[in-house]
PAMIVEX-728568 format. One record per residue (C-alpha): y, z, x; residue number from 0. Coordinates in steps of 0.001 Angstrom, whole numbers, plus 500000, padded with zeros to 6 digits. Example, Ala and Ser with C-alpha at 12.3 -4.5 7.8 and 13.67 -1.06 7.14 Angstrom:
2
<py->495500&pz->507800&px->512300&n->0>
<py->498940&pz->507140&px->513670&n->1>
END
This chain:
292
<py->404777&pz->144571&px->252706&n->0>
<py->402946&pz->147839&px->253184&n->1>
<py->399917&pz->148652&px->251442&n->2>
<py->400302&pz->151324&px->248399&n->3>
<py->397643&pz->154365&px->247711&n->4>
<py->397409&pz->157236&px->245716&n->5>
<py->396363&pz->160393&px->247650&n->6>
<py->396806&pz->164276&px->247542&n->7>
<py->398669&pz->166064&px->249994&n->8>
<py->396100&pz->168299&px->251638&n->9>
<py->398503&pz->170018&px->254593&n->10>
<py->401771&pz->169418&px->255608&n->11>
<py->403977&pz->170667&px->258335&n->12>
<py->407164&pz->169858&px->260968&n->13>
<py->407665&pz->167255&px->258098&n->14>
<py->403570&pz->165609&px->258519&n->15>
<py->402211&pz->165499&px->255869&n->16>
<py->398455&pz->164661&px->255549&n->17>
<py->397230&pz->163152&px->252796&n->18>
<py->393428&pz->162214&px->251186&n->19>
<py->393655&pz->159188&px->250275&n->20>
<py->389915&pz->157952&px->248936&n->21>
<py->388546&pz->160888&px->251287&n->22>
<py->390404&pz->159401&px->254530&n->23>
<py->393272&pz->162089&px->255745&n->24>
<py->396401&pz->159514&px->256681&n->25>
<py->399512&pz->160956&px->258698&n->26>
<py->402363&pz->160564&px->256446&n->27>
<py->406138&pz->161519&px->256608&n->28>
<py->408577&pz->161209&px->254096&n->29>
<py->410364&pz->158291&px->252477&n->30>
<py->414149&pz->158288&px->251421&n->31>
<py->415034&pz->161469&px->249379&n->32>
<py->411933&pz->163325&px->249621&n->33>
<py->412696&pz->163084&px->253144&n->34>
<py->416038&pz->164580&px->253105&n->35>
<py->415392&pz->167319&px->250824&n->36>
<py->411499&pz->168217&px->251718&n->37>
<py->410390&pz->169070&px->248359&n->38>
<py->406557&pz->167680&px->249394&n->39>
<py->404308&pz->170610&px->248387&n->40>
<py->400596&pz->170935&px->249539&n->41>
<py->398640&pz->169895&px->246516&n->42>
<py->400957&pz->167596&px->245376&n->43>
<py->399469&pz->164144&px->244246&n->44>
<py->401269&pz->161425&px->245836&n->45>
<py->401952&pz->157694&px->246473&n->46>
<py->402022&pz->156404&px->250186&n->47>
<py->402763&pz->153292&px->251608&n->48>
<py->400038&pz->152366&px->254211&n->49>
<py->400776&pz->151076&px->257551&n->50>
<py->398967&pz->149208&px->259935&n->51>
<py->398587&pz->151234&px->262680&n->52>
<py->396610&pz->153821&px->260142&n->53>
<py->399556&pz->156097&px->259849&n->54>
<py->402092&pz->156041&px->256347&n->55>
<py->404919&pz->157670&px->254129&n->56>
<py->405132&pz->159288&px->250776&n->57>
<py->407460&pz->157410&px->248857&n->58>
<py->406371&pz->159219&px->245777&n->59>
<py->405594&pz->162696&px->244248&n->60>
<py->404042&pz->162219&px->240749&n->61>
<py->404637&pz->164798&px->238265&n->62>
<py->403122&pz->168245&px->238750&n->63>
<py->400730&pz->170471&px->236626&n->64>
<py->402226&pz->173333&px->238162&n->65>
<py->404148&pz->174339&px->241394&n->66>
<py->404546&pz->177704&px->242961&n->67>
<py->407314&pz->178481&px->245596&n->68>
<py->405595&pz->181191&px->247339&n->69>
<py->402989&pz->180019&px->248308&n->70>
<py->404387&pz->176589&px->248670&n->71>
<py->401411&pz->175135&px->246426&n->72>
<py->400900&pz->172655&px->243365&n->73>
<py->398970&pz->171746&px->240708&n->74>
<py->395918&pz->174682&px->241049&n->75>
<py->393874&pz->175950&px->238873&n->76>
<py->393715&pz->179611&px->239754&n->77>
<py->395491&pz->182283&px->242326&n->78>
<py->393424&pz->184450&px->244157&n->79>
<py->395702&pz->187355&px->244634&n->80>
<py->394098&pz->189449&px->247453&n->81>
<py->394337&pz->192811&px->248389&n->82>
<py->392885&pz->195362&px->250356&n->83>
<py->393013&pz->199518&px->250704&n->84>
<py->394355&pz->198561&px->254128&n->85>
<py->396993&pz->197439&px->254688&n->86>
<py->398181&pz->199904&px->251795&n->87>
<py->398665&pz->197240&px->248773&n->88>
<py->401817&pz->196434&px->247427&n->89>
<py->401479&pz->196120&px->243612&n->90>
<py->404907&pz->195226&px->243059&n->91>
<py->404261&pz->191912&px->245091&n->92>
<py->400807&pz->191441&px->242708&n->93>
<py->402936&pz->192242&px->239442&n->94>
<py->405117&pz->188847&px->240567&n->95>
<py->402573&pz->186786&px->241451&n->96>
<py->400717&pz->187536&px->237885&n->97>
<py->404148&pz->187175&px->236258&n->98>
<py->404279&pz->183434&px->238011&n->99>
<py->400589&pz->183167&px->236778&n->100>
<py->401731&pz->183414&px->233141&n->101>
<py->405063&pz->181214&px->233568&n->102>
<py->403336&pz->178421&px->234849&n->103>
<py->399516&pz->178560&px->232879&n->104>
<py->397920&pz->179229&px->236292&n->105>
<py->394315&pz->181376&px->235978&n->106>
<py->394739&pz->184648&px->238353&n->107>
<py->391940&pz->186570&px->240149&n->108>
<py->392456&pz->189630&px->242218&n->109>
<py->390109&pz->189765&px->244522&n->110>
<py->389646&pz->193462&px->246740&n->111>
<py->388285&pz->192494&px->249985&n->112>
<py->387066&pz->195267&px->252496&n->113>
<py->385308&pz->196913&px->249413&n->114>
<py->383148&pz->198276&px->252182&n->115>
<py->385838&pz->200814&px->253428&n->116>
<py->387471&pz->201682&px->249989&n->117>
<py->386839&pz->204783&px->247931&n->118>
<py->386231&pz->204624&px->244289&n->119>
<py->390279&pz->206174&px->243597&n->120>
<py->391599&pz->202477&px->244695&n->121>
<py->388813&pz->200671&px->242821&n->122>
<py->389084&pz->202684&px->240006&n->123>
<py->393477&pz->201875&px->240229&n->124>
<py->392997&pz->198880&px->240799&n->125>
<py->391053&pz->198177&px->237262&n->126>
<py->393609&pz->200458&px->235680&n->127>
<py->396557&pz->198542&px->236568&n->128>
<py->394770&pz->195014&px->236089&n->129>
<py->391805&pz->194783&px->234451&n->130>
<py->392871&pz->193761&px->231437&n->131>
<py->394651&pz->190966&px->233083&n->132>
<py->392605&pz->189107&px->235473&n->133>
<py->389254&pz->189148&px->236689&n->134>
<py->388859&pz->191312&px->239696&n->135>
<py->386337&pz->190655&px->241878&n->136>
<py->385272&pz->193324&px->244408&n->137>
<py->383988&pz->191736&px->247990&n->138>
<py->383226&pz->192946&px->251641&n->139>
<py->383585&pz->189226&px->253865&n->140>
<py->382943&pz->191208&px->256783&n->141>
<py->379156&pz->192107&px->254639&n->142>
<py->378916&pz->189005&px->252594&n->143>
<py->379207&pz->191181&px->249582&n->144>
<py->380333&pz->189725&px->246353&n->145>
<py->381193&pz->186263&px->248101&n->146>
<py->378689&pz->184479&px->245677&n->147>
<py->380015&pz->186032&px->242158&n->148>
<py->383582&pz->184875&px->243481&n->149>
<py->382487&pz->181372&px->244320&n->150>
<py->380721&pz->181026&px->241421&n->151>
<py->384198&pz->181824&px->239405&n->152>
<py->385989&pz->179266&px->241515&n->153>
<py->383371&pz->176606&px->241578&n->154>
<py->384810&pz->173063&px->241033&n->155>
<py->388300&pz->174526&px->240889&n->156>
<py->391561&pz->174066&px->242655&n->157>
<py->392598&pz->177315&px->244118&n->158>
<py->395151&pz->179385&px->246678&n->159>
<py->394882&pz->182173&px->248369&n->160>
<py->397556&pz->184562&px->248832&n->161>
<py->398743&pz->187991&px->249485&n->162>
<py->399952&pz->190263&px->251971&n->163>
<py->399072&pz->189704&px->255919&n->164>
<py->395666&pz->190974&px->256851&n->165>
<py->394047&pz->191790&px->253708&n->166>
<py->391424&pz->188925&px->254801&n->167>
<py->392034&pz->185965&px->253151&n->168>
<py->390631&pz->183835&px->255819&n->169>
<py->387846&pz->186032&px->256243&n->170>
<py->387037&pz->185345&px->252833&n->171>
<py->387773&pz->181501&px->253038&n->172>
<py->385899&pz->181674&px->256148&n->173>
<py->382550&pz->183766&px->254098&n->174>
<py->383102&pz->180901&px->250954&n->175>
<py->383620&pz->177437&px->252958&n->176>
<py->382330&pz->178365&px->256581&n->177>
<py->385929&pz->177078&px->257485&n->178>
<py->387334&pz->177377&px->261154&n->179>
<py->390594&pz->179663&px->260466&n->180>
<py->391545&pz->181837&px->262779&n->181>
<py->391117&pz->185590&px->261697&n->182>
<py->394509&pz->187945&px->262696&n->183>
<py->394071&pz->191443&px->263743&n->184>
<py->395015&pz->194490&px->262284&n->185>
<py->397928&pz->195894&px->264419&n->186>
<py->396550&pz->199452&px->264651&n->187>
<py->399871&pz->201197&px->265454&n->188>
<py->401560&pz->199669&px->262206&n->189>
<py->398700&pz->198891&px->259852&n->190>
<py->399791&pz->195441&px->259147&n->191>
<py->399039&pz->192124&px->259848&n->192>
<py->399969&pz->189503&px->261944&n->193>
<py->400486&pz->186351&px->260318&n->194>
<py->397698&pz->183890&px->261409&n->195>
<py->397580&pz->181216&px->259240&n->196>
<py->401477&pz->179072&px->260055&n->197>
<py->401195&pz->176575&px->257293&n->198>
<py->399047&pz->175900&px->253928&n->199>
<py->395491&pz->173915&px->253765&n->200>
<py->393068&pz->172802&px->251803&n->201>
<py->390005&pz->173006&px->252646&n->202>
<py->387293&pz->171320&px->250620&n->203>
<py->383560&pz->172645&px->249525&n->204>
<py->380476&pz->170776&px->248970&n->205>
<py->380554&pz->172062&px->245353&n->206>
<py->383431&pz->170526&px->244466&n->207>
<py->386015&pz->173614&px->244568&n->208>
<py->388976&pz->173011&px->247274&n->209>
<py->390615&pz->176154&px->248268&n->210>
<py->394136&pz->176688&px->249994&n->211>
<py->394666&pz->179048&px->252437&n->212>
<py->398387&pz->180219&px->252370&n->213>
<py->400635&pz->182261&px->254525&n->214>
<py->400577&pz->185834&px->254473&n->215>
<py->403872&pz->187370&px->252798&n->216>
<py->405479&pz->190517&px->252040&n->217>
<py->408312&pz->189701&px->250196&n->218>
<py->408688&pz->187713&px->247121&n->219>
<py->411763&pz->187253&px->244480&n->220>
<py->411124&pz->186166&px->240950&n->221>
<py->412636&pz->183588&px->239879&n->222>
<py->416145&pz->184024&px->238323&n->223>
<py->416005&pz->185094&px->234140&n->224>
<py->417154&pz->187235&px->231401&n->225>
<py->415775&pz->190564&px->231804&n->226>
<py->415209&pz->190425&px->228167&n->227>
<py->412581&pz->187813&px->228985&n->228>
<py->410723&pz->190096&px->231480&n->229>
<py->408307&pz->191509&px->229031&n->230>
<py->406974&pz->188117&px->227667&n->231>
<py->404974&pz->188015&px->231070&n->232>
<py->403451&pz->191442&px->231102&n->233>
<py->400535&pz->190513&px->229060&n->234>
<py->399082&pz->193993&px->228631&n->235>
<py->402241&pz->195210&px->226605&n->236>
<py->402389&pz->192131&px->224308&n->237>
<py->400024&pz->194360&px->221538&n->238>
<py->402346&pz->197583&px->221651&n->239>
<py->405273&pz->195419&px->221303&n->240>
<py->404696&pz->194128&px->218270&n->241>
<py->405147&pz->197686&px->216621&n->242>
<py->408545&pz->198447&px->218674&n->243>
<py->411054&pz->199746&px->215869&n->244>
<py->413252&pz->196578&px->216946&n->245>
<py->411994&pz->193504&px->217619&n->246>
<py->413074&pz->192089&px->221009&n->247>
<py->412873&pz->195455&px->222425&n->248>
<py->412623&pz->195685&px->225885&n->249>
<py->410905&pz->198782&px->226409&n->250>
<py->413623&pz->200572&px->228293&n->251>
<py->415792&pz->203230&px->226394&n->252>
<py->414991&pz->202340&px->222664&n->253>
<py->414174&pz->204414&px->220176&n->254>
<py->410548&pz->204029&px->218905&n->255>
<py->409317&pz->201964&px->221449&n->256>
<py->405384&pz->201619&px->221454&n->257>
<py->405066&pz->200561&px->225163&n->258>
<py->406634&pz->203970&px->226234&n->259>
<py->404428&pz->205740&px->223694&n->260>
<py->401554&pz->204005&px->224740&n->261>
<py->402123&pz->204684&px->228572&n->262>
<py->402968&pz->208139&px->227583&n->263>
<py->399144&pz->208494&px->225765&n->264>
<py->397628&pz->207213&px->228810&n->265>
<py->396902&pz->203713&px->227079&n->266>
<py->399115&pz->201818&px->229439&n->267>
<py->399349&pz->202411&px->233406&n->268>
<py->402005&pz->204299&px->233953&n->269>
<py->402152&pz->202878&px->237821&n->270>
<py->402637&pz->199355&px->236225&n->271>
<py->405090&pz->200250&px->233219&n->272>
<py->407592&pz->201488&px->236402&n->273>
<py->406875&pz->198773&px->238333&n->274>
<py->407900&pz->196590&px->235465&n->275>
<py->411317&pz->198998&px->234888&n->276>
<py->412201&pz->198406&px->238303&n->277>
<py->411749&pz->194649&px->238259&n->278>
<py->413959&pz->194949&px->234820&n->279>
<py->416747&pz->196668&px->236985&n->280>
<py->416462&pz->194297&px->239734&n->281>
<py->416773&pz->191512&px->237160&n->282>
<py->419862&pz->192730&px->235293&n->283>
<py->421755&pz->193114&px->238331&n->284>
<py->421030&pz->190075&px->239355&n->285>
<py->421772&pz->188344&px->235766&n->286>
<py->425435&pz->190344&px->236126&n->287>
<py->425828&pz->188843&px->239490&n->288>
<py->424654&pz->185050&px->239216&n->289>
<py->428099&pz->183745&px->238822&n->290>
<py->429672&pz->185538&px->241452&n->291>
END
């Protein structure tokens, strides 16, 4: 009978996984079900059968903290959302990721790399939309600037990267952990990325934090819900809420709604509160169609 271990999964890919078990990295693939339906997510804690010949399987996934489908990640700590004055940034694809941050208790951090090249309008937009929020940490990896304040905030945590293609992430993974990741180019006809890293890692630091680099992405679906339920996860409009004229408002086209007054008196972004009517649009169409 095989040998049994606990371990976490630490990369995975082509259906390897890798897995530290007591600080040894053993060659798994799947047993059974998990096999068949590939649900093994970097992260995950795991039991293995050991095998003689130094290789195993996971026959096991134990219950998760947390998981994230995009990036492919469990049981972390914090998200370092990442973004960059080039390529342009796409809040909408930030707004999700912080809306996944507050559906599944995960810490974010929005860290601006290339804070060497940006002018004060995008830093300055970038603390309007989200300071409130998350802590936003402004960094140059190219000029080791603000690489210690960030590790500092991640120190002894469990954390992924992610973001759009080329804002730097493994230029900043690189400037944290002196890791070995390949660094993509910036295509200079189209101003975006190619995507460099091909599957998720963890990489571990002397000081205890582990960090997972994660594909770059540009497109990203929330999770099927009632639109009604969108506003719970936009944090910053959870004060003006509570004097809407009708509770459960959702800060469309009611009458006496505080969020709208509040955007309209400058107290609320503006950019954000239509980023969040879209995503309400998107969502009820959806909602009408998830039966058909």
């Amino acid at each position: 009978m095989a040998e049994k271990a606990k371990g976490q999964v630490v990369k995975g890919y082509g259906g390897i996984y890798y897995v530290d078990v007591g600080g040894k990295i053993v060659e798994c693939n799947g047993r059974g079900r998990i096999k068949l339906t590939g649900e093994i997510y970097v992260g995950d804690y795991v039991e293995v059968e050991l095998f003689k010949n130094g290789k195993g399987a996971v026959s096991s996934i134990l219950p998760r903290v947390n998981n994230l489908i995009r990036p492919y990640v469990a049981n972390i700590d914090a998200i370092i959302i990442c973004i960059a004055p080039i390529p342009k940034p796409d809040y909408l694809l930030v707004d999700k990721l912080l809306i996944g941050c507050v559906k599944d208790g995960i810490e974010p951090i929005i860290c601006v790399n290339k804070c060497d090249i940006a002018d004060a309008w995008f830093l300055k937009e970038v603390d309007r939309n989200y300071s409130t929020l998350a802590n936003i940490v402004k960094v140059s990896a190219t000029e080791n600037r603000g690489i210690d304040t960030l590790g500092k905030l991640i120190e002894g945590k469990f954390v992924a990267f992610s973001g759009q293609s080329a804002v730097g992430k493994s230029s900043v993974i690189n400037a944290l952990a002196d890791a070995d990741i390949k660094i993509g180019e910036l295509s200079r006809k189209t101003q975006r990325g190619k995507h460099t890293t091909r599957y998720i890692e963890i990489f571990k630091l002397e000081n205890g934090t582990r960090i997972a680099d994660t594909c770059g992405f540009s497109v990203l679906e929330l999770p099927l819900m009632r639109p009604d339920e969108l506003s719970e996860y936009f944090l910053d409009f959870t004060d003006a809420s509570t004097r809407c004229r009708f509770k459960g408002c959702n800060h469309i086209n009611e009458p006496d709604c505080e969020v709208r007054r509040a955007v309209e008196s400058g107290a609320l972004s503006e950019e954000r509160y239509v980023r969040y009517v879209k995503l309400y649009n998107d969502l009820e169409e959806r909602w009408r169609k998830r039966y058909e």
